[in-house]
N, CA, C and O atoms as a printed pandas DataFrame, in Angstrom:
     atom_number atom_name residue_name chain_id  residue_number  x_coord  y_coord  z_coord
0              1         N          UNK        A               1  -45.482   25.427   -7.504
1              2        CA          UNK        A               1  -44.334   25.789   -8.292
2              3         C          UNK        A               1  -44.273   24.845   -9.492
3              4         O          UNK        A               1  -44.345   23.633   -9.292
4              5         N          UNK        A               2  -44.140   25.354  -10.772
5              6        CA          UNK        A               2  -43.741   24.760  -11.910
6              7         C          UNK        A               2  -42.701   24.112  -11.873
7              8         O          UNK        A               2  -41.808   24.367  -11.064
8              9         N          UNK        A               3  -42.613   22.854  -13.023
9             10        CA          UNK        A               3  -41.106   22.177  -13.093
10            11         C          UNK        A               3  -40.270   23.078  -13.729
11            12         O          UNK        A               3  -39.061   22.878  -13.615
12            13         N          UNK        A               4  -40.627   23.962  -14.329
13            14        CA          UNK        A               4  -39.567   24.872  -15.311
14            15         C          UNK        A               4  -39.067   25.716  -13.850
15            16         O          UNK        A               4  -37.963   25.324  -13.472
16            17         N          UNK        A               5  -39.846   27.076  -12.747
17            18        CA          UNK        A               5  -39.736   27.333  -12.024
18            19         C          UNK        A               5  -38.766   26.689  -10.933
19            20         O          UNK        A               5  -37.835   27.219  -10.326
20            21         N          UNK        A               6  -39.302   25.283  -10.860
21            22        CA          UNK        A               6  -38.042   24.323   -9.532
22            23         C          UNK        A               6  -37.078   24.615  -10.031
23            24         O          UNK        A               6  -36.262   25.383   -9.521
24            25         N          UNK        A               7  -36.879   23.735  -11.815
25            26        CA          UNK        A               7  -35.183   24.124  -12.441
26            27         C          UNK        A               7  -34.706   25.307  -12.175
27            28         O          UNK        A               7  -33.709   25.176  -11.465
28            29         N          UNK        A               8  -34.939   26.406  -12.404
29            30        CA          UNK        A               8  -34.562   27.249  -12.555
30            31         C          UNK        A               8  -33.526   28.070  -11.515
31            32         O          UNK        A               8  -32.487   28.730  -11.541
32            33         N          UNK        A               9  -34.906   27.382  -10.244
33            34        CA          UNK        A               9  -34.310   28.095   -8.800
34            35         C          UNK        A               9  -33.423   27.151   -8.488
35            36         O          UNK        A               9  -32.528   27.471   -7.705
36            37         N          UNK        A              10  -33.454   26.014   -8.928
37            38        CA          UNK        A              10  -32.261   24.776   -8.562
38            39         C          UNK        A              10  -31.046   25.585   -9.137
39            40         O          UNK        A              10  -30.153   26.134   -8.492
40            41         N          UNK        A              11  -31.180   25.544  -10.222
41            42        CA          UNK        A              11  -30.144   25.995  -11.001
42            43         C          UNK        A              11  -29.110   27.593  -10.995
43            44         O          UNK        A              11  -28.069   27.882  -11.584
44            45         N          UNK        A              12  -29.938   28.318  -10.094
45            46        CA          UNK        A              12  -29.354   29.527   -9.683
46            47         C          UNK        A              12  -28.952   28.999   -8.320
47            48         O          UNK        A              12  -27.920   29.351   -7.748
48            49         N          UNK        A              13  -29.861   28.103   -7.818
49            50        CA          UNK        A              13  -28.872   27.608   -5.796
50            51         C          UNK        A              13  -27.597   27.470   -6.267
51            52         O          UNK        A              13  -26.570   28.080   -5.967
52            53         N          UNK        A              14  -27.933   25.998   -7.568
53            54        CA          UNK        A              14  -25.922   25.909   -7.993
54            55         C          UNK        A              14  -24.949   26.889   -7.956
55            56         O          UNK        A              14  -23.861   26.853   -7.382
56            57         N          UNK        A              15  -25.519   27.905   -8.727
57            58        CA          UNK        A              15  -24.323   29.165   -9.246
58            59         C          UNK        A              15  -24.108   29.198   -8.416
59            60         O          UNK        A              15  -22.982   28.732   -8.247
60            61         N          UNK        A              16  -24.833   29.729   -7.022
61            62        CA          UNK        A              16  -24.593   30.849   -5.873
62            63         C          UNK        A              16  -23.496   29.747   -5.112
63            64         O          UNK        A              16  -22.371   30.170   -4.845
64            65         N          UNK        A              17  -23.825   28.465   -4.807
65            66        CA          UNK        A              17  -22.941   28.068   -4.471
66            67         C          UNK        A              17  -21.766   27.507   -5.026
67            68         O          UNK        A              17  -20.917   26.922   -4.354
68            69         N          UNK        A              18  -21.711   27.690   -6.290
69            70        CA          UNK        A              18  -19.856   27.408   -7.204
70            71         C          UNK        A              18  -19.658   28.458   -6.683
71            72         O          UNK        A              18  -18.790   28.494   -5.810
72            73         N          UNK        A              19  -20.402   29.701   -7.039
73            74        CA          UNK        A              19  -19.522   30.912   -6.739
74            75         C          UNK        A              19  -18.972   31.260   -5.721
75            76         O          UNK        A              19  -17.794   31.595   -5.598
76            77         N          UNK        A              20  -20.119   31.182   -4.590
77            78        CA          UNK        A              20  -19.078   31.352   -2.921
78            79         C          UNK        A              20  -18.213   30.407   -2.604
79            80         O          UNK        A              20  -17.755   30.382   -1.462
80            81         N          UNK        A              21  -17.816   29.413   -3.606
81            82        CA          UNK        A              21  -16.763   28.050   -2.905
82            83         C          UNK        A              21  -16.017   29.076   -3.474
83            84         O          UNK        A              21  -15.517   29.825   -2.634
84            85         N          UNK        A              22  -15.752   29.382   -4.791
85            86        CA          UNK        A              22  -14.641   29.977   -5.430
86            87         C          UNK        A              22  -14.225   31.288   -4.741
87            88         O          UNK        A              22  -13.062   31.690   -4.727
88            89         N          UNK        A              23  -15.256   31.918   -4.174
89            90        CA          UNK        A              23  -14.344   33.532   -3.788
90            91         C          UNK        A              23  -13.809   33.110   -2.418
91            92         O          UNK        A              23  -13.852   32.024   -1.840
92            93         N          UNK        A              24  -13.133   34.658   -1.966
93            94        CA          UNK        A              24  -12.820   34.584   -0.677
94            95         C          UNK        A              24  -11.781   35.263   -0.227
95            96         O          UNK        A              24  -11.709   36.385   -0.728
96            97         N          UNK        A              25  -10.780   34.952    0.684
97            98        CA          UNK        A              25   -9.233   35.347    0.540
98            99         C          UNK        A              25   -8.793   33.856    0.039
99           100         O          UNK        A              25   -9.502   32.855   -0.067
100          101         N          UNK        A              26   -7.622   33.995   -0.192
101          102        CA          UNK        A              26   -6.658   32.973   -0.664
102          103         C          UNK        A              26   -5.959   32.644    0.289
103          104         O          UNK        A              26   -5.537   33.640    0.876
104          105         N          UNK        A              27   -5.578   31.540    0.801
105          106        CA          UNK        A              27   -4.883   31.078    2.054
106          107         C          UNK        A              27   -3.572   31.256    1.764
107          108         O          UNK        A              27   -2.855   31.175    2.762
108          109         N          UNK        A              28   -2.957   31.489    0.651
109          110        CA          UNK        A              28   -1.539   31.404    0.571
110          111         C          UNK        A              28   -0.676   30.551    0.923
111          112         O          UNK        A              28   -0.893   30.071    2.036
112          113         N          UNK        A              29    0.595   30.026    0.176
113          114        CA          UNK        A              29    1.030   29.097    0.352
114          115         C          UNK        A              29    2.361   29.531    1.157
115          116         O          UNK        A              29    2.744   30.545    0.574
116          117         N          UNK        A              30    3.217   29.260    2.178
117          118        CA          UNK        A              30    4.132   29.699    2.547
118          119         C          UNK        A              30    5.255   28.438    1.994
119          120         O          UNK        A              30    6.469   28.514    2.182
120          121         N          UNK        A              31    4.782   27.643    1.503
121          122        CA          UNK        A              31    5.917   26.658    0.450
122          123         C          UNK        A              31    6.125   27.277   -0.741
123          124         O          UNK        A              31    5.385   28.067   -1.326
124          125         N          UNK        A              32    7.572   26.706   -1.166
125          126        CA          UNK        A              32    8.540   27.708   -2.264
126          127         C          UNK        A              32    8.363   26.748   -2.529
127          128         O          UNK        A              32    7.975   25.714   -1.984
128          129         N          UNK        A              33    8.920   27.339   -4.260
129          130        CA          UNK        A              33    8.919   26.481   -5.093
130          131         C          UNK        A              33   10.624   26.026   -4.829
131          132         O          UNK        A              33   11.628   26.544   -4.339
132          133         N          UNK        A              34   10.194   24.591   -5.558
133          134        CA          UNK        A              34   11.938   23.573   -5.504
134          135         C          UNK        A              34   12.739   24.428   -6.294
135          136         O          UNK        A              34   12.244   25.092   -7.205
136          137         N          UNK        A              35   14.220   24.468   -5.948
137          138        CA          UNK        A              35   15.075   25.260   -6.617
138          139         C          UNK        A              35   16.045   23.824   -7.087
139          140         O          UNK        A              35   16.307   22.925   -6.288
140          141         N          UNK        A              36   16.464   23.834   -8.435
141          142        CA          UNK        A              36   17.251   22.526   -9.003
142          143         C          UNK        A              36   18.290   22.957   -9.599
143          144         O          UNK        A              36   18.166   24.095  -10.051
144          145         N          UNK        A              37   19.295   22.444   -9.766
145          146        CA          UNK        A              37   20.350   22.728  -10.002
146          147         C          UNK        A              37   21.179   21.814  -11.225
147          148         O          UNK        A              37   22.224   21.281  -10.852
148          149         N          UNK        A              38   20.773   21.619  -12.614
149          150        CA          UNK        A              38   21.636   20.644  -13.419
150          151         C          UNK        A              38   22.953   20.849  -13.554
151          152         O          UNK        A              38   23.499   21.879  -13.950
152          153         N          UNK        A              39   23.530   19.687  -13.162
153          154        CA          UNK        A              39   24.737   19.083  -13.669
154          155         C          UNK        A              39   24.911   17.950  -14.506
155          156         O          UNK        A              39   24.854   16.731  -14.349
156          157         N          UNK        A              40   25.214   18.974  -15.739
157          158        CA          UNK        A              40   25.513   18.005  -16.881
158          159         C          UNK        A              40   26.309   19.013  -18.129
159          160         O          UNK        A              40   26.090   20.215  -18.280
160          161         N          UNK        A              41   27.386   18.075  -19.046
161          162        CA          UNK        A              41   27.951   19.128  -20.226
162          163         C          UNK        A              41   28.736   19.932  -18.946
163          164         O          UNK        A              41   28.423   21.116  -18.821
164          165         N          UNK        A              42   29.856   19.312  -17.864
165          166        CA          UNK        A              42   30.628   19.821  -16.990
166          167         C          UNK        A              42   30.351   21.373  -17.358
167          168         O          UNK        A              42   31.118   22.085  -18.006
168          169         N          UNK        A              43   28.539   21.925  -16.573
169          170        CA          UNK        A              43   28.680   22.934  -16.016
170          171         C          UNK        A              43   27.204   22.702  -15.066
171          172         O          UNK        A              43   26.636   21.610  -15.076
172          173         N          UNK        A              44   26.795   23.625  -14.434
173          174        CA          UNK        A              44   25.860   23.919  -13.317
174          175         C          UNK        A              44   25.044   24.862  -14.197
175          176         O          UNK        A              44   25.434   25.833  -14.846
176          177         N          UNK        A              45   23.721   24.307  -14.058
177          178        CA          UNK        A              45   22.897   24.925  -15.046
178          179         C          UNK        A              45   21.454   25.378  -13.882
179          180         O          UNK        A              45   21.149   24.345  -13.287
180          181         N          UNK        A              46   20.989   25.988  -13.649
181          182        CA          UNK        A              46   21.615   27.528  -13.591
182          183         C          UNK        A              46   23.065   27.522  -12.775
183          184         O          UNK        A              46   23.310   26.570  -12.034
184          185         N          UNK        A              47   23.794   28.350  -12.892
185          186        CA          UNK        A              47   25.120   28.841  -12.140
186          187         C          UNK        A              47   24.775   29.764  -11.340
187          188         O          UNK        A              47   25.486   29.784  -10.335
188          189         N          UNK        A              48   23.899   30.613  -11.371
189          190        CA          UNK        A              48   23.250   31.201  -10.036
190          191         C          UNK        A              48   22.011   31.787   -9.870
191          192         O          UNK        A              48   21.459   32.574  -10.639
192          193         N          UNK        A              49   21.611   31.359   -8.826
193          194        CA          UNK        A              49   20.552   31.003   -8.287
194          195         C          UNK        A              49   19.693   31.840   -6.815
195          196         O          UNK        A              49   20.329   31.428   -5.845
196          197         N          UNK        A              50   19.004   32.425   -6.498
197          198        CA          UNK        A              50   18.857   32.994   -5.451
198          199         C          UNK        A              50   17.537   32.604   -4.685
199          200         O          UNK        A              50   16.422   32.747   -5.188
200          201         N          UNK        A              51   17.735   32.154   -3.563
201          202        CA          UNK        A              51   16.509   31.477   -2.383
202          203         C          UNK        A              51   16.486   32.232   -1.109
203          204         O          UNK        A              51   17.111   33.276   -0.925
204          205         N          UNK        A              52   15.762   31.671   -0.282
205          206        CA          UNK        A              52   15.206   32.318    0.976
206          207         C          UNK        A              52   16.097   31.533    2.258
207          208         O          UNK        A              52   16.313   30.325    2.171
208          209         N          UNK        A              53   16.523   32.228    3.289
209          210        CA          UNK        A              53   16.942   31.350    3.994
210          211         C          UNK        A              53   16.017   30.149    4.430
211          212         O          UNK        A              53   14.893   30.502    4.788
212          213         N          UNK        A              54   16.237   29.007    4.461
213          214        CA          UNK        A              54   15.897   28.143    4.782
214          215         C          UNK        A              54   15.250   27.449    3.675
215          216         O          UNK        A              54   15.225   26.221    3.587
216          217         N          UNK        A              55   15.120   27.646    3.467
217          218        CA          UNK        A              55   15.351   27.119    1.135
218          219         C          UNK        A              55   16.053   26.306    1.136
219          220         O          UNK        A              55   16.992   26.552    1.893
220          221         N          UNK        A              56   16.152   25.039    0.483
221          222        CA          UNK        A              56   17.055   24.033   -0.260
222          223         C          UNK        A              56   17.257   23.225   -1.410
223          224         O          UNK        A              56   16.513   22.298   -1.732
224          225         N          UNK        A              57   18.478   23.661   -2.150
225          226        CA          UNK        A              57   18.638   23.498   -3.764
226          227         C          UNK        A              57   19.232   22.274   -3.570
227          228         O          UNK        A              57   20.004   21.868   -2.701
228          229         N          UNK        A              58   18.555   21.574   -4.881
229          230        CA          UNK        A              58   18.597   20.383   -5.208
230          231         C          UNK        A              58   19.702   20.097   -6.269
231          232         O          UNK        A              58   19.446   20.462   -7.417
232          233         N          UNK        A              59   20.445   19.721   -6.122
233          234        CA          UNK        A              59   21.629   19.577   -7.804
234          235         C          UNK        A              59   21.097   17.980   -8.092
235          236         O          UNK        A              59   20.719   17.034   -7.400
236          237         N          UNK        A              60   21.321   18.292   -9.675
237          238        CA          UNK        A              60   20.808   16.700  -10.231
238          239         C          UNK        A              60   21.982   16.663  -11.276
239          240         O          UNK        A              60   22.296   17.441  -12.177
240          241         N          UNK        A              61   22.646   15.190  -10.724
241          242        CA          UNK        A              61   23.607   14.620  -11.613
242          243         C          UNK        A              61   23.100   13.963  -12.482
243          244         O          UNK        A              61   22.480   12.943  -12.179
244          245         N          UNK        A              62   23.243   14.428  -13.978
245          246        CA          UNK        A              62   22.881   14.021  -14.897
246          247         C          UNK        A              62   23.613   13.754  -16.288
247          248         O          UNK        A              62   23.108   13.767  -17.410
248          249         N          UNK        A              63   25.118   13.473  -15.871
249          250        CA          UNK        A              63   26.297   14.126  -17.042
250          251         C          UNK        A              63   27.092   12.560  -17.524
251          252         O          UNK        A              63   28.297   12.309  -17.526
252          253         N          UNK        A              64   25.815   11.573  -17.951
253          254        CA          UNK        A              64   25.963   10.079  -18.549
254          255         C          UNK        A              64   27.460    9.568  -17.479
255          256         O          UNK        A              64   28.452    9.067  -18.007
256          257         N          UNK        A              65   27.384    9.764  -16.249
257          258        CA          UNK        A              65   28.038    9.026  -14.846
258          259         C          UNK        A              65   29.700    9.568  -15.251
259          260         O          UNK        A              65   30.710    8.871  -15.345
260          261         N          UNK        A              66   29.595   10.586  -15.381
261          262        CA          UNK        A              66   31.086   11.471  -15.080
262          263         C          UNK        A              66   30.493   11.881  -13.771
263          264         O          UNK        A              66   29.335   12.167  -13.464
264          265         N          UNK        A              67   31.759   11.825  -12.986
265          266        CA          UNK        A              67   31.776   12.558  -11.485
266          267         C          UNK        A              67   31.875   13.621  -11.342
267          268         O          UNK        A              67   32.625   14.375  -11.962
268          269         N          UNK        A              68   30.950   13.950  -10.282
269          270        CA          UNK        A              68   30.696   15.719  -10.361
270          271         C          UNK        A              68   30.589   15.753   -8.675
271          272         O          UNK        A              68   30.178   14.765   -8.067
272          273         N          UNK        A              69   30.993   16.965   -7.997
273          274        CA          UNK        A              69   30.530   17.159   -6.502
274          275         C          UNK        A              69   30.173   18.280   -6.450
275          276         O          UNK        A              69   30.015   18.822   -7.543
276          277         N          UNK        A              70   29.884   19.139   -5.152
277          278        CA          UNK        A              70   29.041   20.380   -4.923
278          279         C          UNK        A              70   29.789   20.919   -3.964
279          280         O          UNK        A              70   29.242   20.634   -2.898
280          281         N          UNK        A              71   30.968   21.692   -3.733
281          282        CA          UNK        A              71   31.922   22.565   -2.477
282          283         C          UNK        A              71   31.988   23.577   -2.783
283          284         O          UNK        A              71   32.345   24.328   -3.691
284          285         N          UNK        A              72   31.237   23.476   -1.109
285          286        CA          UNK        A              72   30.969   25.267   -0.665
286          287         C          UNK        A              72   32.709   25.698    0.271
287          288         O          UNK        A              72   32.612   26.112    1.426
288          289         N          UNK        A              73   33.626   25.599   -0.134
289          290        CA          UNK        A              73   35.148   25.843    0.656
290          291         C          UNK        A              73   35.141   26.697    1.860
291          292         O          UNK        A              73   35.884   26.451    2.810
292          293         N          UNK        A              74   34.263   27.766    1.844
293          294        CA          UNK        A              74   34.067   28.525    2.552
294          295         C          UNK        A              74   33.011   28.258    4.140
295          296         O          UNK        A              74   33.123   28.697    5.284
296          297         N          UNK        A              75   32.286   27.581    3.652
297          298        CA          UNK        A              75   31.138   26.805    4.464
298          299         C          UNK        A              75   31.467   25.384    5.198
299          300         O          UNK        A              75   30.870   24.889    6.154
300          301         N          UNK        A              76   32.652   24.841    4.439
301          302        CA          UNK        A              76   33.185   23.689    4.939
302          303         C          UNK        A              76   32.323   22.425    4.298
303          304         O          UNK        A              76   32.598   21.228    4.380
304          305         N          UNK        A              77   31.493   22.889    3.809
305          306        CA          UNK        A              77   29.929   21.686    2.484
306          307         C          UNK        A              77   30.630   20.794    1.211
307          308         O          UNK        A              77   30.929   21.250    0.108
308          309         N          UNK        A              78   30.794   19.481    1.651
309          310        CA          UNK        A              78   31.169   19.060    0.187
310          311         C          UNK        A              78   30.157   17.514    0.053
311          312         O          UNK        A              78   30.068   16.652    0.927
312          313         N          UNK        A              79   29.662   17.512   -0.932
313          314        CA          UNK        A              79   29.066   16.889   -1.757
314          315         C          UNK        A              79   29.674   15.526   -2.032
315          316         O          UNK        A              79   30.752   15.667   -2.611
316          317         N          UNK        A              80   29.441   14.585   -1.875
317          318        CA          UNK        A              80   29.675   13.323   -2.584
318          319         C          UNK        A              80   30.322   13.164   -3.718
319          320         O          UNK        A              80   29.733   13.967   -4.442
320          321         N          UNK        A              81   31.167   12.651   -4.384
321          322        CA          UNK        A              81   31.892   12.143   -5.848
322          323         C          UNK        A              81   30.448   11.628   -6.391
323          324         O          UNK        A              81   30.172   10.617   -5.744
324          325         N          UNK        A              82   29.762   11.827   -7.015
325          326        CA          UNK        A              82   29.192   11.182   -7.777
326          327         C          UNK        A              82   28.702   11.606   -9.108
327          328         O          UNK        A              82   28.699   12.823   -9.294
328          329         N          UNK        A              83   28.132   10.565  -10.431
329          330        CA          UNK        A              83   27.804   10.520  -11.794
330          331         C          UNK        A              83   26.035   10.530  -12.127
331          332         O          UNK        A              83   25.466   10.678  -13.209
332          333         N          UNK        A              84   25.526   10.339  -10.918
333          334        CA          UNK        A              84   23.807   10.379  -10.978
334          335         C          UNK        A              84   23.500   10.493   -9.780
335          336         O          UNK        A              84   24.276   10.489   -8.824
336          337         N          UNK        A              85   22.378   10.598   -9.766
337          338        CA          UNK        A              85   21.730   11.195   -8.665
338          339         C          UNK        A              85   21.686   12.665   -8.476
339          340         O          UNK        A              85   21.861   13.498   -9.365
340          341         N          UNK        A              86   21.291   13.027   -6.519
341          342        CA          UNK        A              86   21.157   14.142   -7.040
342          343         C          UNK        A              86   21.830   14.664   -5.025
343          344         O          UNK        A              86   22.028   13.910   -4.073
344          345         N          UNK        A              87   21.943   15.776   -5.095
345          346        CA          UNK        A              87   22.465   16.154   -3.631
346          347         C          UNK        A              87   21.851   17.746   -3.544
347          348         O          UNK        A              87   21.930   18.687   -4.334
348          349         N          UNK        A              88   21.111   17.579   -2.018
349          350        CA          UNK        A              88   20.017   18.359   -1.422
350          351         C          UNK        A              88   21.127   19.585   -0.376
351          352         O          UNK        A              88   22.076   19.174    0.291
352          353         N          UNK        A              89   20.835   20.655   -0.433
353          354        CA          UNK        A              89   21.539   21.218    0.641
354          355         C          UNK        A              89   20.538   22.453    0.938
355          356         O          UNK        A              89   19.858   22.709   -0.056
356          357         N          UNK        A              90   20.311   23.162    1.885
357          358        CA          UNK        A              90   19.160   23.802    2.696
358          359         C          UNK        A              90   20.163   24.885    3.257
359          360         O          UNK        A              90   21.150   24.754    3.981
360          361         N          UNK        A              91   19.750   25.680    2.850
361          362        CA          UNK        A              91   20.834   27.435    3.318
362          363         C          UNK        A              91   19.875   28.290    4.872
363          364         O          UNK        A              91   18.705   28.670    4.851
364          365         N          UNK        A              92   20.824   28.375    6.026
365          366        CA          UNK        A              92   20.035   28.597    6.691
366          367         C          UNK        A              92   20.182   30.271    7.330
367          368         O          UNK        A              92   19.471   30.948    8.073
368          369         N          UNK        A              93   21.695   30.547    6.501
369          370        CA          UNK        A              93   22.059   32.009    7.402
370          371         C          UNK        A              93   22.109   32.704    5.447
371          372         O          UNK        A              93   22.573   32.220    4.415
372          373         N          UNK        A              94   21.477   33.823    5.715
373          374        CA          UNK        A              94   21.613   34.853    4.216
374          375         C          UNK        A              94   23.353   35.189    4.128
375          376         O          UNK        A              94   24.249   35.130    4.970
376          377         N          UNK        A              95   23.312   35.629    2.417
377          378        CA          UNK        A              95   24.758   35.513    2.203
378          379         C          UNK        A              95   24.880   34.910    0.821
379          380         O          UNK        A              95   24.076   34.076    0.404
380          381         N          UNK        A              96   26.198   35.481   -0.068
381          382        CA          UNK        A              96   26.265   34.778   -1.116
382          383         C          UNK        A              96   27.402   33.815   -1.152
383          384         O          UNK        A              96   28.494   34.225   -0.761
384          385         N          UNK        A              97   27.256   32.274   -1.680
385          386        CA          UNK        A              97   27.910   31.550   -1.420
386          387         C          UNK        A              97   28.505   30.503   -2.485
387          388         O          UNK        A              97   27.711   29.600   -2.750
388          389         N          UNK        A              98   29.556   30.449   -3.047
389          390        CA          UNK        A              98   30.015   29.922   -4.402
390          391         C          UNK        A              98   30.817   28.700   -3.838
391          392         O          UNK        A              98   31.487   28.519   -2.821
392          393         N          UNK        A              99   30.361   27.701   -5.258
393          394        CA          UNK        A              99   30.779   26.281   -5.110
394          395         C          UNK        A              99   31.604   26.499   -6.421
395          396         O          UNK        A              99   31.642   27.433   -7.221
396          397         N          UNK        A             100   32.329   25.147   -6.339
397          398        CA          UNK        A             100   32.954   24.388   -6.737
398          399         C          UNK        A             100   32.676   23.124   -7.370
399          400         O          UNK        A             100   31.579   22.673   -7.042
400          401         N          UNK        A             101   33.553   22.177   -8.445
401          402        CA          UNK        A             101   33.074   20.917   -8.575
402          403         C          UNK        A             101   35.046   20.323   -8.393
403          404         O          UNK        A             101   35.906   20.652   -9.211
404          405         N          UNK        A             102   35.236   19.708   -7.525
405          406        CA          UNK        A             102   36.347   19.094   -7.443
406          407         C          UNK        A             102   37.485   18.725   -8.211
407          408         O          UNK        A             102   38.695   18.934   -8.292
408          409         N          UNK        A             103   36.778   18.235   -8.615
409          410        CA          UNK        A             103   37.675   17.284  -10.519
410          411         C          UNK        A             103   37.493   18.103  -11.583
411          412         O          UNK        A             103   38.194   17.952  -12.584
412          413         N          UNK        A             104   36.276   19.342  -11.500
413          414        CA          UNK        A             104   36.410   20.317  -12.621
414          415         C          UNK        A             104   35.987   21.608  -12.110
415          416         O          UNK        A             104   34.854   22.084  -12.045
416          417         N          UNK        A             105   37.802   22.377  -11.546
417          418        CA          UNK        A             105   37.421   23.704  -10.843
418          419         C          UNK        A             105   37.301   24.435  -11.867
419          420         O          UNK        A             105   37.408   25.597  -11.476
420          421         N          UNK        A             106   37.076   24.394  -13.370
421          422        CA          UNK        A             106   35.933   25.630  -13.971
422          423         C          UNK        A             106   34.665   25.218  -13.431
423          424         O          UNK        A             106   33.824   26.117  -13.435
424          425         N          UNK        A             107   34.389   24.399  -13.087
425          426        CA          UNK        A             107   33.041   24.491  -12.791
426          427         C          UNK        A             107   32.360   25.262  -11.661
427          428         O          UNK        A             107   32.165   24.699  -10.584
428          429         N          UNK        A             108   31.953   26.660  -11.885
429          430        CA          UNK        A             108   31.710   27.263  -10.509
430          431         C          UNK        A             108   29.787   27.414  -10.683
431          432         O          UNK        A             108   29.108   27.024  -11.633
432          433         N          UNK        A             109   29.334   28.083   -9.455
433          434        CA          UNK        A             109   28.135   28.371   -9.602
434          435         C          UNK        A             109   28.075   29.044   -8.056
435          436         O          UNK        A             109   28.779   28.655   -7.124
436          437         N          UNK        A             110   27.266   29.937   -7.994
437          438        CA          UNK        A             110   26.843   30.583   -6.842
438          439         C          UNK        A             110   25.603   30.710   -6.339
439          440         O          UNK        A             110   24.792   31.295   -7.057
440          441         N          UNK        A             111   25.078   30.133   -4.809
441          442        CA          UNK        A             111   24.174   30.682   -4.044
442          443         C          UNK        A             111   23.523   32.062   -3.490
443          444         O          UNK        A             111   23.861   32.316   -2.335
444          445         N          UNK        A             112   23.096   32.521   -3.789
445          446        CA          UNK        A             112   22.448   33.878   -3.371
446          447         C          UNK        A             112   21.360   33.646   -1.989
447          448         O          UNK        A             112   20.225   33.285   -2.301
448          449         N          UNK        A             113   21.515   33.746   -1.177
449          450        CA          UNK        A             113   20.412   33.757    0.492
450          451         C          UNK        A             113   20.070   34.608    0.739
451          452         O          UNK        A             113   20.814   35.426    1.281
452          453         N          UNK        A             114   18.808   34.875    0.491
453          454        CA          UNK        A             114   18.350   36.454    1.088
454          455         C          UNK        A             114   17.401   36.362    1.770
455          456         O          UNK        A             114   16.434   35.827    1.228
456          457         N          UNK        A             115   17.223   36.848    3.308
457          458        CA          UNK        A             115   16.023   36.832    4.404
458          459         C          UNK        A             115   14.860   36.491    3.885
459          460         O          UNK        A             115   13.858   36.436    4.599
């Protein structure tokens, strides 16, 4: 076998094997993407939002340390007083579900849970 010949067949082994790493089925990911929630400019950015049961939205206090909280009234869920940071809550039964911010009841926003 020629050196041009070795390359050559070297060089087609490569392809064949990039190519079968790359095909296949796709394993799929059964992780969601993070759902976030800004608070800042006393409102909830998005204001509503829709996840999977067992999903959990993240709110991020971000409104230069004005106090903001997260109440679900209905659910009995309330959130911490706080100006930073951020507060995690995980929806486990479907259903739509609207909060509150304590110190500023325009501030609304709603959960959407769907199976």
């Amino acid at each position: 076998m020629s050196v041009r010949t070795g390359v050559t067949t070297l060089i087609a082994v490569a392809a064949v094997f990039t190519l079968t790493s790359c095909g296949g089925e796709s394993q799929g990911s059964t992780e969601q993407a993070p759902v976030e929630i800004s608070v800042k400019n006393l409102a909830y950015s998005p204001n509503s939002v829709t996840v999977h049961t067992g999903q959990t939205v993240t709110w991020i206090f971000e409104d230069q340390g004005m106090p903001h909280d997260v109440v679900f009234a209905e659910l009995g869920i309330k959130s911490d007083l706080q100006g930073s940071g951020t507060y995690s809550q995980t929806f486990d039964k479907a259903g739509t579900f609207t909060y509150t911010c304590t110190p500023h009841p325009n501030m609304t926003g709603t959960i959407i849970v769907e199976e």
